[in-house]
N, C-alpha and C positions, 0 to 999 in steps of 0.2 A: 259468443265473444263478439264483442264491435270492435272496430277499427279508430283507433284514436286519432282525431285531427287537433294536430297541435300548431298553436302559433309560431311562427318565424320571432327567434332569440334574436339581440345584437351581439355578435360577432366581435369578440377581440381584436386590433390588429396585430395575429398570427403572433400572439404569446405560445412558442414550443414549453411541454413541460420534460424535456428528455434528460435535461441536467439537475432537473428539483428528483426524480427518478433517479440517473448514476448519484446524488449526493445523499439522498434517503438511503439507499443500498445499501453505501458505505458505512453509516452510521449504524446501520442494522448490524453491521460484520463489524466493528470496533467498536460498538457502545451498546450492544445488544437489551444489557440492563434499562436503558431511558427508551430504545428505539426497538420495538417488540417485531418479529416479522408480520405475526398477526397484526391487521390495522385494527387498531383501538376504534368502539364504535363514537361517531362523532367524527372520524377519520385521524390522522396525523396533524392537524392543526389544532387540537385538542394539546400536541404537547408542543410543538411548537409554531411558528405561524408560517403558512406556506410560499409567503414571498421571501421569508428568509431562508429559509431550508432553499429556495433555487438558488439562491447566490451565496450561501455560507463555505464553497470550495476558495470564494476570492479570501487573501488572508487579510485585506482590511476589514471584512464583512466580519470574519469570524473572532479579528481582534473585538468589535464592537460589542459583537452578539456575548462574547464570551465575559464582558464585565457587566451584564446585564445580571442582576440576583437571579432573578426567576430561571433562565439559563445557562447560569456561569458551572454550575453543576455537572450538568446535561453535558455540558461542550468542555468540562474538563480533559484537558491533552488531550483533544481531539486533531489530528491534524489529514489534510489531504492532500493527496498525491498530486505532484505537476500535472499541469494539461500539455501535451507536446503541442508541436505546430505541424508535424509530419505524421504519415500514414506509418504504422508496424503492423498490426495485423493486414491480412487479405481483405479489400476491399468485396462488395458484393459481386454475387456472379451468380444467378438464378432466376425466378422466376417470381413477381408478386400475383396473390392468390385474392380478390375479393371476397368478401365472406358476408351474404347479408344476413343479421342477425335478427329476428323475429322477436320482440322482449311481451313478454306478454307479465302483465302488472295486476297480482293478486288484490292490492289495495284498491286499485282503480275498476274494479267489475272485471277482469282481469280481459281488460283490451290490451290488445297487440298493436304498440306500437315500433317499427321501422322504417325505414331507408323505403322507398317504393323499388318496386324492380327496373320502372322506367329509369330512375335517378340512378338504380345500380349500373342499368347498362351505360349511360351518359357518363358516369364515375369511369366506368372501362375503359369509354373509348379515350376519355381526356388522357387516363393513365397513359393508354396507348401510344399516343400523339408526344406527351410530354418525359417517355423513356428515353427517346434517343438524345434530345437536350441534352436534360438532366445528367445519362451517362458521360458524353461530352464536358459536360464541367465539374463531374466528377474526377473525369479520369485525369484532371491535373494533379489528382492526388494516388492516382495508383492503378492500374488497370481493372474495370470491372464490366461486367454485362447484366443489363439491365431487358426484362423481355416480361408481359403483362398476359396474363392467362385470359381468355375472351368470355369462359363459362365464368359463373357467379357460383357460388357456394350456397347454397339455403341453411341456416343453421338455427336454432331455435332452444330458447330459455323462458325459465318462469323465475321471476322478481318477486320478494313478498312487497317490495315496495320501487320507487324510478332509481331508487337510490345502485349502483354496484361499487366496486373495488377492481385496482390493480391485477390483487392476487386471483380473483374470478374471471376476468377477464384472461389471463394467463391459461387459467385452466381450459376454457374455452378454446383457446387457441390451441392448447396441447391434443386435444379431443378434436378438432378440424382434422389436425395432420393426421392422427391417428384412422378419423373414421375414413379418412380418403387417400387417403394413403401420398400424403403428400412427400415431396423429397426434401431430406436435411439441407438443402441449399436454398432453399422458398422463405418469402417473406408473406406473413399472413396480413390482410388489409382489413379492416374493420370498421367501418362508417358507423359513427353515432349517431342518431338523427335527434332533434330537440324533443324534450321531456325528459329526457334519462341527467345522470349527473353521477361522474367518477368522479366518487369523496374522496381517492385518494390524490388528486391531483388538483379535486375543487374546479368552481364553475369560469377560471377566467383562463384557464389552460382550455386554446384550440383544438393541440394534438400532441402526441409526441412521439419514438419511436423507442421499441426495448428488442428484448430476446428469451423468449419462453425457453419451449424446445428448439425453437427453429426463431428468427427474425417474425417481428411485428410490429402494426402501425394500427397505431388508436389518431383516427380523424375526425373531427363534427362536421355535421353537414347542419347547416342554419334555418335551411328553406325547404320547399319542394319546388316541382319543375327547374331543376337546375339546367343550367348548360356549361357546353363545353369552353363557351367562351366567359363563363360564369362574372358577368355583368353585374350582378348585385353583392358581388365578394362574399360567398358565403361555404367557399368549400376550396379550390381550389390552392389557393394559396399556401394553405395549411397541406394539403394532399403534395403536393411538390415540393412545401417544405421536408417532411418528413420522409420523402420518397429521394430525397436526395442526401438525406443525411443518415438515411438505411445506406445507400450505395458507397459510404464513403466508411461509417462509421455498424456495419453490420452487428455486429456483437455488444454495442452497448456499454463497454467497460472501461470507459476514460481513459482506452490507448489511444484509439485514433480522435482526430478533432473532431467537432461537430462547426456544418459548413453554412449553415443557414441563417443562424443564431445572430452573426455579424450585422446582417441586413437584411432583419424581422421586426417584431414588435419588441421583441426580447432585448433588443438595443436600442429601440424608441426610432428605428432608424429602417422602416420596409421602403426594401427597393423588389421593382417588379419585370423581369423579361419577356417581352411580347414575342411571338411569331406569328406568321403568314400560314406554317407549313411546320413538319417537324426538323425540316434541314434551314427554312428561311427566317433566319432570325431580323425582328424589327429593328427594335428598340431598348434600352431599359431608363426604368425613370420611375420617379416617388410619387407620379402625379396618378392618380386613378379617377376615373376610368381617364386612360389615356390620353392628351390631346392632338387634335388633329393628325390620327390616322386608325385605320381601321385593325380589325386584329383573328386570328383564328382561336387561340390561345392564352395563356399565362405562368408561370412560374414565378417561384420564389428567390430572387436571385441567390446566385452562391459565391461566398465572399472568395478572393483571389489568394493564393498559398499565401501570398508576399504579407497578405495584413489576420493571418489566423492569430497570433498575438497569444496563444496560453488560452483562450476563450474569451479573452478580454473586448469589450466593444469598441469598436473604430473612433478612432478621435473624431472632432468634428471636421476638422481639414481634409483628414484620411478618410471619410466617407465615402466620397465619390471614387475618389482611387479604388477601394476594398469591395466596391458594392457594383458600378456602374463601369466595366471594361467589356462589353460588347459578349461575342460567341466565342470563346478563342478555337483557333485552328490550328496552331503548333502543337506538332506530333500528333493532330487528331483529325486525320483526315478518314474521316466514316469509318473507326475503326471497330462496328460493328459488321461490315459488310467484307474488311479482309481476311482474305483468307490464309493468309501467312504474313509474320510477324517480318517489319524490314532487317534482315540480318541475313551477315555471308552465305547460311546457306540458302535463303529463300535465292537469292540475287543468282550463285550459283545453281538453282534449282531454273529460276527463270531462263540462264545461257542453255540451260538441257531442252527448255520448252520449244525454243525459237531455232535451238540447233537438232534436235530432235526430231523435228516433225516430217512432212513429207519430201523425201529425197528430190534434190534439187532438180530442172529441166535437164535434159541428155544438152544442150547448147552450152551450158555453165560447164567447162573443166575446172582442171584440180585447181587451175591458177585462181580461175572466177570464185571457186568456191571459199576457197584460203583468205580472199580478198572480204569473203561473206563473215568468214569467222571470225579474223582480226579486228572487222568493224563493230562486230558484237560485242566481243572484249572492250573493246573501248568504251562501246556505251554502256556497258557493267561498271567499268571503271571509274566513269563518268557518275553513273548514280552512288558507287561506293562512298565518294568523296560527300554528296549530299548528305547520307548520314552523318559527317560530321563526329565519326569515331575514328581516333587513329588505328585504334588496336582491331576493327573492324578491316580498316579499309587494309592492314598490312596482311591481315586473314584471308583477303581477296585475291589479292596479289600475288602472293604465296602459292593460293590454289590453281590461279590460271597460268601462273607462268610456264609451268611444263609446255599446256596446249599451247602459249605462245611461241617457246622454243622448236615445238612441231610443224607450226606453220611457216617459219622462216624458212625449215629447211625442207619443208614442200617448195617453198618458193623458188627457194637456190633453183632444187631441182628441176623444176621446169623452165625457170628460166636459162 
């Protein structure tokens, strides 16, 4: 077997195919007749064309599509489900799994073509680096944990031709977890490298994200020798698109929104967040490669709760608002790194820490010591009020007031 060297493709700008996927689904499950599960060879564009199948959920799209002869059949009372603008299911919480896949292509003298392992690992560590982001502007939408496995997966297929599907890929993934015993809360990563072509989503779809057994992410990579600051846009962008819209939208099934789509290629409208660092955020801006200043990094921005809209794309006023509001920090200070959730009891757990520990100097009496507690209280009470919950802060209150009652009449007493 040889090793196939393939030319560097042109690169989309970051067309996700995750909603031409949830609207194929559907159509599977309510029109089963026109929309077979098995893909028709020639793929799904064979029955209908695949830049309508992405946007046939809008219902001006489907009024249009639906008076067309050739499909007014097909899309008879067809109708789909609202997209919310808010999180219902659990957001992610697990672990993504890179998997490089080896395709070895019976047609072609059956070379093996993949992802190289240097690009696997360099695919890792960006993961790595652009987890904590990404969770941060997820978690405007619902609490989740995001954490990138360091090993690579080797996993290995034979092709009668470059061509696969959807439903093969799925299988693949199902057989990962299985052979390695991965856990029901893992997302499988799956880098394509160029020469291969998923018919069922066609050549101008970057990536997208589904749910086999478990979560997964079908990504292209465009080039070789990539990097982590991926300079010639040829992975990246698509990789933290779909990495962030796993985190937000794990399951696939057009309850939660998809967060990237806003401001992607998918709304003619890629905005881009730079960092230094995984905690030091740049910049964000439409301009690539960035101008004047340097960078560690990249992601795909993620659009703000305020402008999710139904799936809908951001007016053009509403761009920059939806796309370009920096790193947000409200409610999310490293909220990978605490270790308890801010509420009555953590607070009450914290007065146990600071009152708890080692028995005060023999110089401190009861008087000094009461003086020690009361002040504690206070600054509990003090931080109560920061959460900014009433029903929190009367929960506080309620619990410490005994101990404050006690301490008054410590005081009486000694004094």
């Amino acid at each position: 077997m040889s090793k196939a060297t393939v030319q560097p493709e042109s690169p989309a700008k970051g067309i996700s195919g995750t909603r031409f996927l949830k609207n194929l689904r559907h159509l599977q499950h309510i029109a089963s007749e026109h929309f077979p599960k098995k893909e028709p060879e020639g793929g799904f564009e064979t029955i209908i064309p695949l830049e309508s199948l992405s946007q046939i959920h809008k219902p001006e799209v489907l009024e249009k599509l639906t008076s067309d002869k050739n499909l007014s059949k097909l899309l008879k009372d067809v109708k789909f489900p609202n997209i919310g603008n808010a999180s219902v299911d659990p957001l992610f919480s697990g672990t993504f799994y890179f998997v490089r896949v080896q395709f070895t292509i019976q047609n072609q003298g059956n070379k093996v073509i993949s992802v190289s392992s240097v690009d696997m690992a360099t695919a890792v560590q960006y993961a790595t680096l652009a987890a904590y982001p990404i969770s941060v502007y997820a978690s405007q939408y619902g609490t989740n944990s995001l954490s990138v496995s360091a090993s690579v997966i080797d996993y290995a297929v034979t092709l009668a031709s470059s061509n696969y599907n959807d439903t093969q890929l799925q299988s693949w993934v199902n057989d990962v977890v299985s052979k390695n015993a991965l856990p029901a809360s893992c997302c499988v990563v799956v880098l394509s490298p160029n020469g291969l072509t998923n018919t069922t989503v066609g050549s101008n779809v970057t990536g997208y994200h589904s749910f086999a057994s478990v979560a997964y992410i079908y990504s292209r990579v465009y080039a070789q020798n990539i990097t982590i600051a991926d300079e010639v846009f040829v992975y990246a962008q698509t990789l933290s698109h779909e990495m962030a819209e796993t985190a937000v939208d794990p399951l696939a099934n057009s309850v939660n929104p998809e967060v990237c789509d806003a401001c992607a290629g998918n709304c003619s409208n890629l905005y881009l967040s730079y960092f230094d660092n995984s905690e030091h955020f740049i910049q964000t801006t439409q301009t690539f490669p960035p101008p004047g200043f340097a960078y560690l990094f990249y992601i795909n921005a993620v659009v703000s709760p305020a402008f999710v809209n139904g799936g809908a794309c951001p007016s053009l006023a509403n761009r920059d608002k939806a796309c370009n509001y920096g790193f947000p920090i409200i409610r999310h200070i490293k909220p990978l790194y605490l270790q308890h959730e801010q509420t009555a009891a953590w607070l009450i757990q914290l007065w146990l820490m600071i009152h708890g520990g080692d028995p005060a100097p023999i110089e401190i009496r009861e008087l000094g010591g009461g003086i020690r507690q009361l002040s504690t209280i206070r600054a509990i009470l003090g931080l109560a009020k920061c959460l900014e919950d009433e029903k929190t802060d009367k929960a506080i209150q309620s619990a410490l007031g005994p101990l404050t009652g006690q301490i008054a009449k410590r005081f009486s007493k000694e004094l």
